[in-house]
C-alpha positions in Angstrom: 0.0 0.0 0.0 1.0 3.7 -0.4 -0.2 7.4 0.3 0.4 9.4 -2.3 0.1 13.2 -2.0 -1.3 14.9 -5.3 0.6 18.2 -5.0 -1.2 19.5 -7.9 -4.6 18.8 -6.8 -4.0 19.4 -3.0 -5.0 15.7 -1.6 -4.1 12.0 -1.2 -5.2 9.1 -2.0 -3.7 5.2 -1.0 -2.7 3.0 -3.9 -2.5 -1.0 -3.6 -0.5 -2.6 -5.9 -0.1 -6.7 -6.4 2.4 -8.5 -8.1 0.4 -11.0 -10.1 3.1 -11.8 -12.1 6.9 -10.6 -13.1 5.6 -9.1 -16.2 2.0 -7.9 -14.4 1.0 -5.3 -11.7 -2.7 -4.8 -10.4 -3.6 -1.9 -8.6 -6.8 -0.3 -6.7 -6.8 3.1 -5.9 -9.0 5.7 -3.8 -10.5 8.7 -4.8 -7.8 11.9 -4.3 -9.2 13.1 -1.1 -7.7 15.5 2.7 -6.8 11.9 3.8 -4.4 12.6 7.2 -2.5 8.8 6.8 -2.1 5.9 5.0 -4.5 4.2 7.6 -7.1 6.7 7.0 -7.1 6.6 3.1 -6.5 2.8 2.6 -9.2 1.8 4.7 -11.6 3.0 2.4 -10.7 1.0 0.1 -12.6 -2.0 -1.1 -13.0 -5.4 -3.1 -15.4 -3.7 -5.4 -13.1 -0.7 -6.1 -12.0 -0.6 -10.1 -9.1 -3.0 -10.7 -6.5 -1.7 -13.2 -4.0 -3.7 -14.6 -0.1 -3.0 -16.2 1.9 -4.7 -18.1 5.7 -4.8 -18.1 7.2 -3.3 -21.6 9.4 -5.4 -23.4 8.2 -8.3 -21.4 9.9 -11.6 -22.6 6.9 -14.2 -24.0 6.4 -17.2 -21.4 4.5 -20.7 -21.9 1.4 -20.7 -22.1 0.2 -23.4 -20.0 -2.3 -24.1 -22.3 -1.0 -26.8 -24.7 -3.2 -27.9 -27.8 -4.4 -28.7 -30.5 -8.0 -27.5 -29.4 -11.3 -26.9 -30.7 -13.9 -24.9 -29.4 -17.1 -23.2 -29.7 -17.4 -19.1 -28.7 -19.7 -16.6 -27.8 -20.0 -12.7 -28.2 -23.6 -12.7 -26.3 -25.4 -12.9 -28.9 -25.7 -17.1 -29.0 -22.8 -19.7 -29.2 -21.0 -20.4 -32.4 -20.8 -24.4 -32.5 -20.6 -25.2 -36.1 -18.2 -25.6 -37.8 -16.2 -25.7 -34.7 -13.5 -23.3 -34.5 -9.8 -24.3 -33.1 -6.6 -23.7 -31.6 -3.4 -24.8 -32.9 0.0 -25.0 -30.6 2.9 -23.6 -31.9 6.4 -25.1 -32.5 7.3 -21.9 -29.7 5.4 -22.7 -26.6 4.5 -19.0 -26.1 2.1 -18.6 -28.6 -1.1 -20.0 -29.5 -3.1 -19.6 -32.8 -6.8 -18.9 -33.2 -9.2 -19.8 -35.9 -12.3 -18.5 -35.4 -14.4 -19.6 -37.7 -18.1 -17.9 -38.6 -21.8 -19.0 -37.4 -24.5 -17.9 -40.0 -27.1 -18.2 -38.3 -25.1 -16.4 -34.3 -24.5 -12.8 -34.4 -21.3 -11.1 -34.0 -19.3 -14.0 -35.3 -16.9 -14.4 -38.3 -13.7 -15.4 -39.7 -10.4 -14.7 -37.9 -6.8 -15.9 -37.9 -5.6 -14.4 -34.4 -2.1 -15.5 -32.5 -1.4 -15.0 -29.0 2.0 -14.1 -27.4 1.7 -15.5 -23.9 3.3 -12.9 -21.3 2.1 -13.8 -17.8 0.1 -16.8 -16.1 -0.8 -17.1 -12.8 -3.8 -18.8 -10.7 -5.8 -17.5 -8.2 -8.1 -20.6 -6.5 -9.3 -22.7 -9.0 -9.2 -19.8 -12.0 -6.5 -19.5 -14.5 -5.1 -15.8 -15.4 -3.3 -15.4 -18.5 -2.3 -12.0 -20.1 -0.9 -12.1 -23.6 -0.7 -10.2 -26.8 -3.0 -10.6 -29.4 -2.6 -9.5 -33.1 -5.3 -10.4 -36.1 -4.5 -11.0 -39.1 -6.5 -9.3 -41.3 -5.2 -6.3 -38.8 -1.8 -6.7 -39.2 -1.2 -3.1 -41.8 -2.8 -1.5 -38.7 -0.5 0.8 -36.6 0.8 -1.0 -34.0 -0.2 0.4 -30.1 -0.3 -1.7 -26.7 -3.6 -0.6 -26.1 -4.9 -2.9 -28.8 -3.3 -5.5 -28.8 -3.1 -6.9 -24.8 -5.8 -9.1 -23.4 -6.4 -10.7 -20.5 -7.8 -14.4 -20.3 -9.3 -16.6 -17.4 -9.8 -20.3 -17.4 -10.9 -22.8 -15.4 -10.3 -27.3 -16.2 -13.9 -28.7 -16.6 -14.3 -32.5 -15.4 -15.6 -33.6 -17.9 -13.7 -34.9 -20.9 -10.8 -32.6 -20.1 -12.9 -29.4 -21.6 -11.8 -26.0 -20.1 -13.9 -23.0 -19.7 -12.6 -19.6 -21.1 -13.3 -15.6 -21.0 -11.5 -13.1 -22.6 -11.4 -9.2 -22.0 -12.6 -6.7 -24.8 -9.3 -4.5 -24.3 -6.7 -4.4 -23.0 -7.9 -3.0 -19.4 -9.2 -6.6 -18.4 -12.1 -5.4 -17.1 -15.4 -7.1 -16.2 -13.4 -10.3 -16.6 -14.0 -12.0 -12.9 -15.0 -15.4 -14.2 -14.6 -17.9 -17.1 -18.0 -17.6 -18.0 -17.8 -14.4 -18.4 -16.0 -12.1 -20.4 -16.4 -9.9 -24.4 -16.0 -13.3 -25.7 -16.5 -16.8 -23.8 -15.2 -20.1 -25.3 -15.5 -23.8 -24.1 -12.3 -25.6 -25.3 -12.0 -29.6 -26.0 -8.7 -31.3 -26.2 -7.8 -32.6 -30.0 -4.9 -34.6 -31.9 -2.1 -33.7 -33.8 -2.1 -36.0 -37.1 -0.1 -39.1 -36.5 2.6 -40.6 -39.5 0.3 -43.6 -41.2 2.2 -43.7 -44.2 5.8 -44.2 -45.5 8.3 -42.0 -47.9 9.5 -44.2 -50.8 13.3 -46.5 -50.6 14.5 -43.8 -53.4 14.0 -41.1 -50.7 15.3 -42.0 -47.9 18.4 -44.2 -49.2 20.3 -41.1 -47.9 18.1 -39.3 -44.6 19.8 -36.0 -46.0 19.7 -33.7 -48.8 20.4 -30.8 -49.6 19.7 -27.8 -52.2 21.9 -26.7 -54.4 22.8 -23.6 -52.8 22.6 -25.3 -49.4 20.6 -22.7 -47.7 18.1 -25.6 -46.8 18.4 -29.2 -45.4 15.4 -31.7 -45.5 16.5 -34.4 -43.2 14.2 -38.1 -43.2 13.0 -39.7 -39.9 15.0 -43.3 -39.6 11.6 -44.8 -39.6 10.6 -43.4 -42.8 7.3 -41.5 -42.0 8.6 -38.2 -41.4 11.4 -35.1 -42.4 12.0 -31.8 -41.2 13.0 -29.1 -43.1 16.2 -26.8 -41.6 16.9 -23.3 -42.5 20.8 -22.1 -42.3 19.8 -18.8 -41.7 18.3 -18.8 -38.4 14.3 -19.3 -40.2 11.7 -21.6 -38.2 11.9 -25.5 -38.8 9.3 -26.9 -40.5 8.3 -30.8 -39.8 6.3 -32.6 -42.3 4.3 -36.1 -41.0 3.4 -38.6 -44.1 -0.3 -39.1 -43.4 -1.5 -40.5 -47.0 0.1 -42.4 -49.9 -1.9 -41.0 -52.9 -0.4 -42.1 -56.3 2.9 -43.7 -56.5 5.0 -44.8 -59.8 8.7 -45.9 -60.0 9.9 -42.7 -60.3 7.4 -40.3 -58.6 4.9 -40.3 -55.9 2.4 -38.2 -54.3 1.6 -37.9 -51.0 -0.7 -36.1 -48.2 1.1 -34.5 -45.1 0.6 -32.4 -42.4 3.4 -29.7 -42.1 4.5 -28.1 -38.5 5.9 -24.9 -38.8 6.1 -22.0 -36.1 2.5 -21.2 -35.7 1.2 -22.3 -39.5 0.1 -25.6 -39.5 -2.1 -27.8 -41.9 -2.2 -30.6 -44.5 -0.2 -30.2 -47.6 0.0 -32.2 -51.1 3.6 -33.4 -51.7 4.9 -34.9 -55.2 8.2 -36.7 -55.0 10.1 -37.4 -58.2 13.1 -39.6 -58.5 15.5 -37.8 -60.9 18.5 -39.6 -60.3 20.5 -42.6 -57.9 21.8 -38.9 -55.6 19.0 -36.2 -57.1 15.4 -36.0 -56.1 12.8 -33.4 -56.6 10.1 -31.8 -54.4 7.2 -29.8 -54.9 4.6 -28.6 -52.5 0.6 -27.5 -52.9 -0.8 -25.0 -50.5 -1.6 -25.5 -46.5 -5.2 -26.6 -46.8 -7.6 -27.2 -43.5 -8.2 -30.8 -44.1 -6.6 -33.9 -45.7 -9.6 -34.3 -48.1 -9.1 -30.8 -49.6 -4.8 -31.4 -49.5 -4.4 -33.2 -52.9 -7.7 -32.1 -54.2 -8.1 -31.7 -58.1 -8.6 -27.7 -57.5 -4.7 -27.9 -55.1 -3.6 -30.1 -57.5 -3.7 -27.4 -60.8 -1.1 -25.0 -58.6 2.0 -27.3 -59.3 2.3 -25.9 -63.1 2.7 -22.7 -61.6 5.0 -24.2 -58.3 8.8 -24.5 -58.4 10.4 -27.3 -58.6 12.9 -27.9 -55.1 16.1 -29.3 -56.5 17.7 -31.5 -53.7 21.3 -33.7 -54.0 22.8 -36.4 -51.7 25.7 -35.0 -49.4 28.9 -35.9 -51.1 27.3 -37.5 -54.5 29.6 -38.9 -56.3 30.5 -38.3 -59.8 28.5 -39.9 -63.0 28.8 -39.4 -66.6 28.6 -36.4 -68.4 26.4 -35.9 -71.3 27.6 -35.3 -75.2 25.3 -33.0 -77.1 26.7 -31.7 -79.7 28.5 -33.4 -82.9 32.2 -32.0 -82.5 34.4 -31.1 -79.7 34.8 -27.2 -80.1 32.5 -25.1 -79.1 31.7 -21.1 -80.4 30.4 -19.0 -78.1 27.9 -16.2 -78.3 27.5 -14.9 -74.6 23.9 -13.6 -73.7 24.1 -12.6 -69.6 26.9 -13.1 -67.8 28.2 -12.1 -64.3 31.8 -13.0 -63.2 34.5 -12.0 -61.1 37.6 -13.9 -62.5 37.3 -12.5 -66.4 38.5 -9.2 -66.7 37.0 -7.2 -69.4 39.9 -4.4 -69.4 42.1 -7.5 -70.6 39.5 -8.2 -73.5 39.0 -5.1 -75.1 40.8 -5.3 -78.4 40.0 -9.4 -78.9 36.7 -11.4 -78.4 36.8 -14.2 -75.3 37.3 -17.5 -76.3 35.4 -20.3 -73.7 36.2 -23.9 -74.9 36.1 -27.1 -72.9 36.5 -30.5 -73.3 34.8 -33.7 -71.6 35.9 -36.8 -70.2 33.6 -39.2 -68.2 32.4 -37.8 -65.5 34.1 -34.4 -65.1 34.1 -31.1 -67.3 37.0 -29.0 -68.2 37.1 -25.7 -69.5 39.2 -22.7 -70.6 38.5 -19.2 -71.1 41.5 -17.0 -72.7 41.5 -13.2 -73.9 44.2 -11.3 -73.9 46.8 -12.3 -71.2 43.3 -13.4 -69.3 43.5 -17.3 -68.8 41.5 -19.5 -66.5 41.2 -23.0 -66.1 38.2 -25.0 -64.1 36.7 -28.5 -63.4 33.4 -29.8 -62.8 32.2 -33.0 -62.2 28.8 -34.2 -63.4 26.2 -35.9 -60.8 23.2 -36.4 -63.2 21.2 -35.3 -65.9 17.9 -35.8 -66.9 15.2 -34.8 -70.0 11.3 -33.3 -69.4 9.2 -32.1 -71.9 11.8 -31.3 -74.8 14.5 -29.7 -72.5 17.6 -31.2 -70.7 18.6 -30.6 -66.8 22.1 -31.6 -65.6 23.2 -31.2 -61.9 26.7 -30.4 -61.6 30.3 -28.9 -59.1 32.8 -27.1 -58.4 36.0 -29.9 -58.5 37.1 -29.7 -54.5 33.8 -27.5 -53.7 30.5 -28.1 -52.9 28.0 -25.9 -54.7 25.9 -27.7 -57.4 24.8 -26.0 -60.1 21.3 -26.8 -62.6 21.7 -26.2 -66.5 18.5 -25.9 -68.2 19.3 -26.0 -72.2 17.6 -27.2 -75.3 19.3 -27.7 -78.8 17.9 -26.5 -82.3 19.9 -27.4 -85.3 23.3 -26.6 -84.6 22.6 -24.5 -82.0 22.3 -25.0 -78.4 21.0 -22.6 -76.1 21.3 -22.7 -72.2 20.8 -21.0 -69.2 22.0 -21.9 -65.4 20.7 -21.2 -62.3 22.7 -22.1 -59.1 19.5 -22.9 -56.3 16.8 -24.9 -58.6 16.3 -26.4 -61.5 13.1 -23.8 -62.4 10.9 -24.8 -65.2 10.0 -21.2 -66.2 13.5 -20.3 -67.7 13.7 -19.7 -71.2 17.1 -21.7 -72.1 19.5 -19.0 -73.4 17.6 -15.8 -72.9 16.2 -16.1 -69.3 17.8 -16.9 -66.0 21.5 -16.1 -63.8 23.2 -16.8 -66.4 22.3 -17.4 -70.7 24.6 -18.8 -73.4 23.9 -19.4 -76.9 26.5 -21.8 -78.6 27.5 -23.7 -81.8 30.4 -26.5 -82.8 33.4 -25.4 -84.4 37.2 -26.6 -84.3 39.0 -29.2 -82.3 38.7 -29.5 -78.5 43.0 -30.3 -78.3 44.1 -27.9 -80.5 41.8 -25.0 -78.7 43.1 -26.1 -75.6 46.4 -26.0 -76.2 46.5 -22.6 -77.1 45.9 -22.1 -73.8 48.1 -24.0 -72.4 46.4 -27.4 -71.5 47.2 -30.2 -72.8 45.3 -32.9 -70.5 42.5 -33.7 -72.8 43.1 -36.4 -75.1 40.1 -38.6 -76.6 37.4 -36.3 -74.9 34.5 -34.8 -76.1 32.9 -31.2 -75.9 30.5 -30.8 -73.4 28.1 -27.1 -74.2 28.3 -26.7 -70.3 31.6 -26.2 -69.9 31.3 -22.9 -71.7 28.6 -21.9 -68.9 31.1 -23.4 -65.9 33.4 -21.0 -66.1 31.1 -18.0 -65.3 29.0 -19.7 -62.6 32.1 -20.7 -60.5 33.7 -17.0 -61.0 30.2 -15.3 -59.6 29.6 -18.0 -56.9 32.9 -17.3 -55.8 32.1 -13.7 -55.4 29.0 -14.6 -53.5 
């Protein structure tokens, strides 16, 4: 308690303050009256005086206590919103909760919402729950941002039966009128639900190595031992997402579709998921929208997005080397360069010649020289696997001693072939040659040794061209900049 002196207005009045919480003070207060004492002005204070609440800034989020998945039914006063049923989904951070509110035709004062809850203080008081949080909507969420609407108070109480729980929730951020949890702005009677469980299994091609990586290695999609589950890593610091295998729903040799229900921060749902086998060390993934239910997941109106969905590129750790393709009829390459970014070729070297990008072929590994001027530089890649789809040609690729991959989209017409690279994804929507990081349009001409040797190589006997060493060179140079 305390006697505080108004020196502006002349009186006193007694403040009580309670600690319900680190983050959370409660206070009553008497009118500012010629009080001569603390006893005086604090006696008149009682239970029915005005609670008023504060809340600590900055306050670091705490669990919430309340751990789901829910659903519930909810009330504004005007009737209680039972179907559909609305519902709560736990978050992978035990300090926030989301809300799906869903709309009741025929209940006033009820409609669809997305809301999450930052938990900031629990606490209990006899059989009642207190729970203070911040909560942001959002169809809100361009709204300028202000403490006064976005805290809420919350009190619960465990029902006995079937392990419901009984829930108010203030109108502001003042938590009045909130005394029990039947009453409240908004009431709600939650029942205890189930996360989806795995009932299904990835296929052998998949999880012959538990991970892989994309090209770029910004993400890592790691398989469960007992085949039924992956998560998928960020290196940058983003939230992990887990994906459960709940339905099997086409499957061929090479690709395979399948329902699952994806984890990730406070987003959750069921997703459609097509796997495609590309090569013994190279899959492929692509993903449909987050829908409500399994039913609607793989549904013929989800299905249509994957022509407009990237294809995820993923490779083995450490794949090992396989044959690189031969695609043209000679082994000497012209090059016309379309778009090109690079850090070892030095243009102030090239101004009064043309650059000259040959390469030769062996196996399973890729050489290639690029000479203007007194500019020379010499790389190797290694080949991990090609494949063809719908007219064009993919082939995943490295650095010799590094371990970026690279994708080469191309197609050939004539004499001609024209290619672009990308270094995260093989992407569908490049246009080979004029589109992407990088765009080369090339045709045959001379001998692979005797171009080579000019620039002083010599360790390419009985090998062919291959049109992606001309592209090597510049990916390398940039990713080496990056």
């Amino acid at each position: 308690m305390f006697y505080i002196e108004d020196a502006k207005e002349k009186c006193f009045r007694c403040v009580v303050i309670y600690e319900k919480h680190p983050n959370v003070l409660q206070y009553r207060e008497t009118y500012c009256d010629g009080y001569r004492s603390l006893h005086q002005a604090c006696s008149t204070i009682n239970a029915d005086a005005p609670l008023y609440s504060l809340f600590r800034m900055d306050a670091k989020p705490v669990p919430c206590q309340l751990r789901g998945p829910f659903t519930f039914t909810y009330s504004r006063g005007h009737g209680e919103c039972i179907y559909p049923l609305s519902n709560i989904d736990t978050c992978t951070d035990d300090s926030r909760l989301l809300f799906r509110f869903q709309a009741c035709a025929d209940v006033l004062g009820t409609e669809s919402s997305v809301e999450e809850l930052s938990c900031l203080a629990v606490w209990k008081e006899g059989s009642a729950h207190y729970l203070v949080g911040k909560m942001s909507n959002e169809k809100h969420h361009n709204l300028p941002f202000t403490d006064d609407n976005s805290y809420r108070c919350f009190v619960f109480d465990y029902l006995p039966e079937k392990g419901g729980i009984q829930m108010s929730q203030s109108a502001d951020a003042t938590c009045d009128g909130l005394v029990s949890p039947w009453e409240g702005s908004r009431t709600m009677k939650l029942v205890k639900s189930k996360h989806p469980t795995p009932s299904c299994s990835f296929p052998g091609w998949v999880t012959s190595s538990h991970k892989w990586h994309t090209l770029d290695f910004k993400k890592v999609y790691t398989f469960s031992h007992r085949n039924t589950s992956f998560k998928l890593s960020h290196v940058h610091d983003y939230i992990d997402t887990k994906f459960i295998c709940i339905e099997e729903v086409v499957s061929t040799a090479n690709t395979s579709t399948y329902v699952t229900y994806s984890m990730s921060g406070c987003k959750n749902g069921y997703m459609c998921m097509k796997l495609y086998h590309r090569h013994k060390h190279i899959i492929e993934i692509q993903f449909g929208d987050i829908a409500r239910s399994s039913q609607e997941a793989c549904h013929s109106a989800f299905s249509e997005i994957y022509s407009n969905q990237d294809f995820i590129t993923l490779v083995a750790p450490s794949p090992p080397s396989s044959g690189c393709p031969q695609l043209v009829e000679t082994n000497g390459l012209r090059v016309q360069v379309g778009k090109v970014v690079s850090s070892s070729f030095r243009p102030e070297l090239c101004r009064d010649s043309a650059a000259r990008v040959v390469g030769c072929r062996s196996h399973d590994t890729i050489e290639f020289l690029t000479s203007c001027a007194s500019f020379t530089d010499v790389q190797s890649f290694l080949c991990h696997g090609d494949w063809e789809e719908n007219g064009r040609s993919y082939l995943v690729t490295g650095l010799r001693n590094s371990r970026n991959k690279y994708c080469f989209v191309y197609w050939s017409n004539d004499k001609t072939t024209h290619l672009s690279g990308i270094h995260d994804t093989c992407r569908r929507t490049v246009e080979p040659g004029v589109t992407g990081n990088f765009t080369f349009n090339i045709s045959s001409a001379g001998l692979c040794d005797s171009l080579l040797n000019v620039g002083g190589n010599s360790k390419a006997p009985e090998v062919f061209i291959s049109l992606f060493s001309i592209f090597l060179v510049f990916v390398l140079s940039c990713s080496l900049v990056r």
